[in-house]
C-alpha positions as CSV (number, residue, x, y, z in Angstrom):
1,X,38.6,-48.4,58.9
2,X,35.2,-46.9,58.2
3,X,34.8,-45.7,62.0
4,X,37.7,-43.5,61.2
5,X,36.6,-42.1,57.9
6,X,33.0,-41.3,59.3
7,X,34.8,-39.4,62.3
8,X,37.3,-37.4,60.3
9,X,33.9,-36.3,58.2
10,X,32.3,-35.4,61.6
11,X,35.1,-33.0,62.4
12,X,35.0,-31.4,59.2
13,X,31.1,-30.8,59.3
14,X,31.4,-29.2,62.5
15,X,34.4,-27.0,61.5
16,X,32.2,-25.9,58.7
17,X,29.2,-25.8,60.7
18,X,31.6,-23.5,62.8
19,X,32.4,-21.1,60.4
20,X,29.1,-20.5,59.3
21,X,27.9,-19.9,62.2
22,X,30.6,-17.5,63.3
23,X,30.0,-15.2,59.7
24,X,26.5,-15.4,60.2
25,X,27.1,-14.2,64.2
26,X,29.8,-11.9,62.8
27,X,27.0,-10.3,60.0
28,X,24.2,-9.7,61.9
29,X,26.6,-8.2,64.8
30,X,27.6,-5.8,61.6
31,X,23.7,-5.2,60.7
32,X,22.6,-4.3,64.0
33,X,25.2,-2.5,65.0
34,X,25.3,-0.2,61.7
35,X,21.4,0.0,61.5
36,X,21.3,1.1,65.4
37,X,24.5,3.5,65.2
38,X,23.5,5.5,62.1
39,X,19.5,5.3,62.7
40,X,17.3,8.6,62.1
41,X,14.8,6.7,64.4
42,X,14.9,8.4,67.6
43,X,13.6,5.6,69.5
44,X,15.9,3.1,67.8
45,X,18.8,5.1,68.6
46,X,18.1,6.5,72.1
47,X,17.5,3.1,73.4
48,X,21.0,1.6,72.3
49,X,22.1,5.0,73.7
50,X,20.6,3.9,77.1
51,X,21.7,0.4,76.7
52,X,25.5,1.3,76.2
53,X,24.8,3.3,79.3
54,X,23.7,0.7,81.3
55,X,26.9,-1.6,80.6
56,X,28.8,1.6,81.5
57,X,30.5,1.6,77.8
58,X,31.4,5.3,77.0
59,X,29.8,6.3,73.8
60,X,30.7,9.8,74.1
């Protein structure tokens, strides 16, 4: 009966574990993505601008 209360506990860490890991994922996706699109830093900007090249995503 214990075996099955320490496994149901697993599951829920991980599920957890999960979910915090995807916002986290999901907030610095966000970060980057605003900091590099709206940049005054040439460089910064120039070399996403190459990079979405590269992967042949339009960006304009």
């Amino acid at each position: 009966m214990a075996h099955s209360a320490t496994a149901s506990l697993g599951s829920a860490s991980s599920l957890s574990s999960r979910r915090i890991q995807l916002a986290f994922a999901g907030l610095l996706g966000i970060f980057i993505t605003g900091f590099v699109g709206f940049s005054h830093i040439e460089a910064v900007h120039n070399a996403a601008h190459d990079y979405r090249h590269s992967l042949a995503f339009p960006c304009h």
